[in-house]
Each structure stands twice: as C-alpha cells, then as structure tokens.
C-alpha positions in Angstrom: 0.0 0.0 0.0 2.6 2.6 0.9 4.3 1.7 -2.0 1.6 1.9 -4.1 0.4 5.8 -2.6 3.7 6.6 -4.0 3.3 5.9 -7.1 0.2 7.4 -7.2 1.9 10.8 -6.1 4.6 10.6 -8.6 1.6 9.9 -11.0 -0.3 12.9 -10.0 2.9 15.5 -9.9 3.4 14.7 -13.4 0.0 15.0 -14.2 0.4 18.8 -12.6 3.9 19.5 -14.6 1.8 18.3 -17.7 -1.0 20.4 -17.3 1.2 23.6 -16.7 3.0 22.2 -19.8 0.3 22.5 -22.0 -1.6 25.9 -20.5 2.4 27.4 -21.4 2.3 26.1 -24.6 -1.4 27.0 -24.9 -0.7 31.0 -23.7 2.3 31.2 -26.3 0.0 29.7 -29.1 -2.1 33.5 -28.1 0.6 35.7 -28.0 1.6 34.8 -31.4 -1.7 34.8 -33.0 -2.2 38.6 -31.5 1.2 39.1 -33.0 0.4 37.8 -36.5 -2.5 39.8 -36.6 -0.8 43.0 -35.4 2.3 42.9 -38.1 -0.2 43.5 -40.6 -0.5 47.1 -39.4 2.2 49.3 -37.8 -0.3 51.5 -36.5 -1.9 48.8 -34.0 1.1 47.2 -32.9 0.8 46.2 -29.6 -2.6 46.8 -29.2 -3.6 43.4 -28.5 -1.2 43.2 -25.2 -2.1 46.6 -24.2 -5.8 45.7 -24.4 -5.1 42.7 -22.3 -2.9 44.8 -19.9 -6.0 47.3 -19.4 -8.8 44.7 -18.6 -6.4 42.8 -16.4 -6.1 46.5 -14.5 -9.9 46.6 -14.7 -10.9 42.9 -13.4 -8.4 43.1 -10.7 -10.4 46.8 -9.8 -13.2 45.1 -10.0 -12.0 42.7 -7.6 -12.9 39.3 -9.3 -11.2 35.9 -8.6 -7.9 35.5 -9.9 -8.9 32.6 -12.4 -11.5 35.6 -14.3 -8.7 37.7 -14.2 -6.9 35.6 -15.9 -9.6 34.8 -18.7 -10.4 38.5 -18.8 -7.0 39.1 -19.6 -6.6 36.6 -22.1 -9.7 37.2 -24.2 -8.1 41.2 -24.1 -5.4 39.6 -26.1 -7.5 37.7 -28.7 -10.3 40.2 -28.3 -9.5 41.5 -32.0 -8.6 37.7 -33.8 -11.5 37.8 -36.3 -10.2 40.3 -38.2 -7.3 37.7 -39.2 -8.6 37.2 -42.5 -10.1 40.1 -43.4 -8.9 42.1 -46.3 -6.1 44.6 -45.1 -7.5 47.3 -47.6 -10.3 47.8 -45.5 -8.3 47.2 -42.0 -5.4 49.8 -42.5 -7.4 52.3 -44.7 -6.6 55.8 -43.4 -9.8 57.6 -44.3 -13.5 57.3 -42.9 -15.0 53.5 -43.9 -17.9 53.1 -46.1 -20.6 51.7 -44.7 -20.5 48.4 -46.7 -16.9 48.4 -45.5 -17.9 49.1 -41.6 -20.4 46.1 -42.2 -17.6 43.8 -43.2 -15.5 45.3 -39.9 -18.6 44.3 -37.5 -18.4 41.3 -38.5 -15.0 40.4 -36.9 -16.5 39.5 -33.2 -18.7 36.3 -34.7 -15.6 35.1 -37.0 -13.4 35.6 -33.5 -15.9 33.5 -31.9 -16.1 31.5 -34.7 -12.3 30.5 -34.8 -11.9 29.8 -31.0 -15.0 27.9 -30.9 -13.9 23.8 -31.0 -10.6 24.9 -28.5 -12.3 23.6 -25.5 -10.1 25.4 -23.2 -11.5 28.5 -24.6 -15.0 28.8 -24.1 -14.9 31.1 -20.9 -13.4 33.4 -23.3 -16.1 33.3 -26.4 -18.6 35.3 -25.3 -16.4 38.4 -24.2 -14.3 38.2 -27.7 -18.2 38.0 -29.3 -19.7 40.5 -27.1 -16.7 43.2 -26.5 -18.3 45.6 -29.4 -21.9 46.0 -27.2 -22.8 49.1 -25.4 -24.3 49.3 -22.1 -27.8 50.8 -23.6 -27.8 48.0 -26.5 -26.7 50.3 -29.1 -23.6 47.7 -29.9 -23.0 44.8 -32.1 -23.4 42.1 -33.6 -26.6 41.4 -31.1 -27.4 44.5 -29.4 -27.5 43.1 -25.8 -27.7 45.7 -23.5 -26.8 46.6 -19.8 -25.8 43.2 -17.3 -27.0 40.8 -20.4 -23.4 41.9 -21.9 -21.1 39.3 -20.5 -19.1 40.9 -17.9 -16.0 40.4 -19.6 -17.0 41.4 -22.6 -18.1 44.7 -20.7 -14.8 44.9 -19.6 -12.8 44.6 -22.9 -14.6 47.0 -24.7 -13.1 49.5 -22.1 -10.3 48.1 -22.3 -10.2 48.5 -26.2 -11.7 51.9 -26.0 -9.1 53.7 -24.0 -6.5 52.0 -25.7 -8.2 53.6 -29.4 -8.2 57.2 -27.4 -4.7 57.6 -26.2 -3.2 56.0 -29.0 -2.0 57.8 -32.4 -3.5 57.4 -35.3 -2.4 58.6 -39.1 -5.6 61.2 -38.9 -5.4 62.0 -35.0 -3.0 62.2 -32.6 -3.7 59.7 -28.9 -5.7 61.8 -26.1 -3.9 62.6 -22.9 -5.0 60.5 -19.7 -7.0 63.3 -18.4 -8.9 63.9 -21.5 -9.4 59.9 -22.2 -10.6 59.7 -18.2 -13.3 62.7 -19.7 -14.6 60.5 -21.8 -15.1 57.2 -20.5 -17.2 59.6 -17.3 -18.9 60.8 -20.5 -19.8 57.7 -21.6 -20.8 56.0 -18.8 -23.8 54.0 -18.8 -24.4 54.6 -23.0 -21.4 52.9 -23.7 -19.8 51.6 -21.0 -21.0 49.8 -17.5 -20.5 52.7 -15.2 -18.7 50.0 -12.4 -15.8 49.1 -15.1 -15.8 53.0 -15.6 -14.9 53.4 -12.0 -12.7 50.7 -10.9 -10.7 51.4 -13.7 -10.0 55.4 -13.5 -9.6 54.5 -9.8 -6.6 52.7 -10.9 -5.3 54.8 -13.4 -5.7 57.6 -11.1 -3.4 55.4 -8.6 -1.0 54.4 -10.9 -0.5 57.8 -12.3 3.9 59.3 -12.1 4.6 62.9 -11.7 4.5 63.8 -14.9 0.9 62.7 -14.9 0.8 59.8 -17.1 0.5 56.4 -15.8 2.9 53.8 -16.8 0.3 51.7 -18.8 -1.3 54.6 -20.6 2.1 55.9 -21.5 2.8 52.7 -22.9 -0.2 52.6 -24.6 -0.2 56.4 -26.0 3.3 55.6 -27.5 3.1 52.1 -28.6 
C-alpha cells in the first residue's frame, strides 16, 4: 500500500507539470496569433497586449477571482482575432470607412468566436471576444445586448479596447492625454460603458498615475 500511494503521487505530480506544460504552450500559441494579426498594421502594434494589460487592470479593480482575471486578460489579447482574415484594404485604410466596409469590420466578433469555438479550453473566453463591441444601452453589435445581459467580460474589454483607441495615435489623429481619455469614459458611462468598469478602472489609473501625470500603462499605450 505505501508503496503503491507513492506511485500514485509521482503519477499525479506529473500529471500537474503536464497540465502547466500544456496551459504554457497553450498562452504562447495566443501571444503569437495577436502578434500575426498585429504585423499587418504598424499603426496597432501592440494593441492586443495593451488591451489585455487594461482589462487585467480593470478585473483586478473590480476585484474578481484571480482565475476571471486571468480569462479576462486573455480574451483582451484575442479580443481582435477575427479580423485575421479580413482584407487589409479595409483594416489599414486611413480615411472614414464606407458603410458596406464598416459592415464587413462588424463582422469580426462572430468570425473571433467562430475561430476559437472547438478549443475547448477557450470557451470562458467566447462570449467576451463576441460580445466586447456591445454598449451598455444595446446600441452595440453584432446582437445589441444591453446593460448586465453583456457578459461581464465582454463589458470589460470593450473598455479596455476603448481607451487603448483614445490615447493611441492614429495617421488622422494624434492619442488623447489621460485626463482627456478619463473625460470620456465619465462621458460615456452608462451609454457605452458599464459605469462599475468605468470606476474601478479610472480609480486605478488615477493610482498608478507618475509625476508627470501619465501612468505607466497609458504611456505605454499612448506611444506604442
């Protein structure tokens, strides 16, 4: 018997080592699709880490478990994975989109889904990668949920993704400062975003902030 016990705790320590194995192996396999996606465009380099950087900031103001922050995280970085086969024409044009060619755009939440939907080991992170384009009073897409029907995660990527778009340059604009982008996610509160993400997140930023007033994050996020 005692010899047996040890076996079976040899048996289950490498089942452990195996398992962190393959959840490695399984985060690398999502850096380098975010990376893939991002070479396409100079403009959004590094927007997919900084996304996942942002919600991490907002889940852990939020206070959720550490496994949800994790998966919050995570679907920040694959948040934008649908748009891995769409036509770059259309993805790094510089002027205002048609709206034939915003129709195509919207589209890239249900092909994200789409993609990630037989990895078993991703399915806490579908509906936030589906949902992370819907607005607080249903004005979003693709389904127009609205309010707590929005996953929470989702809720909290498309923060995420929001203030990443306002303090980061663009060809036509240049990034808004932290103060301005805190403006505007108080402005949008509760149209477009869930007022609590709103909140725990500008508490942190405010936190966070250095003496010359922009917080490490933002900075990185406003020069990336």
């Amino acid at each position: 018997l005692q010899r047996r016990n040890v076996e079976l705790r040899d048996a289950l320590r490498e089942l452990k080592e195996a398992k962190l194995e393959v959840e490695n192996s399984y985060l690398s396999a999502i850096q380098s699709l975010a990376v893939a996606l991002e070479a396409r465009d100079r403009y959004t380099a590094g927007h997919s880490q900084r996304v996942c950087r942002f919600s991490t900031m907002i889940a852990r103001g939020l206070e959720l478990p550490g496994p949800e922050i994790r998966t919050v995280g995570q679907t920040g970085l694959l948040h934008d994975i649908g748009k891995i086969g769409m036509d770059d024409r259309i993805l790094n044009k510089p002027d205002r989109l048609t709206k034939e060619e915003f129709d195509i755009i919207k589209q890239h939440p249900v092909i994200g889904a789409q993609i990630l939907a037989p990895v078993r080991s991703l399915e806490g992170h579908i509906s936030g990668i589906r949902h992370h384009h819907e607005a607080w009073d249903g004005g979003g897409y693709p389904d127009g949920l609205r309010g707590e029907a929005i996953p929470l995660n989702a809720r909290i990527v498309c923060l995420a993704d929001s203030f990443d778009a306002m303090t980061s340059t663009r060809p036509y604009r240049p990034g808004r400062s932290l103060e301005q982008a805190i403006v505007e996610m108080r402005r949008c509160s509760g149209s477009q975003f869930d007022a609590r993400c709103v909140e725990a997140f500008i508490a942190i930023l405010q936190r966070e902030v250095e003496p010359a007033g922009v917080p490490p994050r933002a900075h990185a996020a406003a020069t990336g």
